[in-house]
C-alpha positions as CSV (number, residue, x, y, z in Angstrom):
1,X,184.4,188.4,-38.5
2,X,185.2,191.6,-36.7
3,X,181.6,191.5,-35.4
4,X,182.1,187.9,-33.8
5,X,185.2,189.0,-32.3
6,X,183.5,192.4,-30.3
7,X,180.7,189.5,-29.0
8,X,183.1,186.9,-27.7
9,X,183.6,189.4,-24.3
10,X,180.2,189.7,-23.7
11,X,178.1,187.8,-21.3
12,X,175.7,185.5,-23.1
13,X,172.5,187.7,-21.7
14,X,174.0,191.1,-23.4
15,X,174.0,188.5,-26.9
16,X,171.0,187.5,-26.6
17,X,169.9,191.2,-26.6
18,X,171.8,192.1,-29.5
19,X,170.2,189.4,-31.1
20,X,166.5,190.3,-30.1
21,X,167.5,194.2,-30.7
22,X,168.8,192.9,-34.3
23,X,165.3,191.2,-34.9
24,X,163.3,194.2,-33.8
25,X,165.0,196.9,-35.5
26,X,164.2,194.3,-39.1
27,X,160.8,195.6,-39.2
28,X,161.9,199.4,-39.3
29,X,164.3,198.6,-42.5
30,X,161.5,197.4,-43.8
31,X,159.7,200.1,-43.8
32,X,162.8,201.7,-45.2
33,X,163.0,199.4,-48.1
34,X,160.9,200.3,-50.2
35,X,163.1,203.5,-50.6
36,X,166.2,201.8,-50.8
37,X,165.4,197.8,-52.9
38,X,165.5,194.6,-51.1
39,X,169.5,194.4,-50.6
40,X,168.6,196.2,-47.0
41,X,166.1,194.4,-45.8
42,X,168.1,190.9,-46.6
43,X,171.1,192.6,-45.3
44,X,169.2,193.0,-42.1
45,X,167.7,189.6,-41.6
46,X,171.0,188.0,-42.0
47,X,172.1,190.2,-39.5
48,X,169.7,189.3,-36.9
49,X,170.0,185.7,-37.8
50,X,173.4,185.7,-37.4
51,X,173.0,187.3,-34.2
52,X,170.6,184.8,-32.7
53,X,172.5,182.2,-33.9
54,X,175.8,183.6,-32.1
55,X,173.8,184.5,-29.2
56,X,172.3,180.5,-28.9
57,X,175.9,179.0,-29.0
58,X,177.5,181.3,-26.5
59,X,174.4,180.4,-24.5
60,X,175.4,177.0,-24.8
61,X,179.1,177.5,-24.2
62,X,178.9,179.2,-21.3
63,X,175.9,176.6,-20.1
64,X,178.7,173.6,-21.0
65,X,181.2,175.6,-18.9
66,X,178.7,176.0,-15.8
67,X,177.8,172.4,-15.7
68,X,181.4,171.2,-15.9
69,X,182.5,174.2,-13.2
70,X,179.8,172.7,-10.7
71,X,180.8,168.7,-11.4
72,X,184.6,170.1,-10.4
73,X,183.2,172.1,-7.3
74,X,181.5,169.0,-6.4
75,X,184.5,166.7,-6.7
76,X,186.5,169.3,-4.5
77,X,183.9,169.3,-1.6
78,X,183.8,165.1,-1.8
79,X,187.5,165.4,-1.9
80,X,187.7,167.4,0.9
81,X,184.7,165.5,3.1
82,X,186.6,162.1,2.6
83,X,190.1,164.1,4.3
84,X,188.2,165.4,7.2
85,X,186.8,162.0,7.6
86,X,190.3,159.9,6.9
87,X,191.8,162.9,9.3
88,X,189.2,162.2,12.3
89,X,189.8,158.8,11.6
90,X,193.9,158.5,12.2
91,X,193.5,160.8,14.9
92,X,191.1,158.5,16.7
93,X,193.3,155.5,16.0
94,X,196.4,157.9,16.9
95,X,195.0,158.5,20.7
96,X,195.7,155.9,23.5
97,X,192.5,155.2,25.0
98,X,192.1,154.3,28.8
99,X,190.5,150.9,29.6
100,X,189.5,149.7,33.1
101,X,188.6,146.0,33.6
102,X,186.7,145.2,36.8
């Protein structure tokens, strides 16, 4: 638990990397397990697993968040086109116009 509350600041990329660091370093403890029995090596594939699999959802949390972020910045710009136009179109209504008839 302590773990998954030091990732939750991170950006998704630096997870990602903990992740793929996690699954490299697997094949060193291997070689270290035949000193030391199984319990490491398991140990150390659950870690990595558990690191990919944090690393994924954060990936698709902050992928969620981008995609909603743009559909708002894109409701602010059509927002504010429509009040440009709506403005240019009282002012023009607004102004007296001059009309000469021959």
């Amino acid at each position: 638990m302590e773990f998954e509350a030091l990732l939750l600041g991170i950006e998704p990329l630096a997870v990602l990397a903990v992740g793929i660091g996690a699954a490299a370093v697997a094949p060193v403890v291997g070689a270290v397990d035949s000193m030391t029995g199984h319990s490491l090596t398991e140990s150390a594939r659950n870690a990595a697993k558990q690191g990919l699999v944090w690393a994924f959802e954060t990936y698709e949390k902050a992928q969620a968040s981008m995609a909603e972020a743009s559909e708002s910045f894109q409701d602010l710009v059509a927002e504010a086109r429509s009040e440009i136009i709506t403005t240019k179109a009282e002012a023009d209504q607004s102004e007296p116009r001059e009309v000469t008839i021959s």
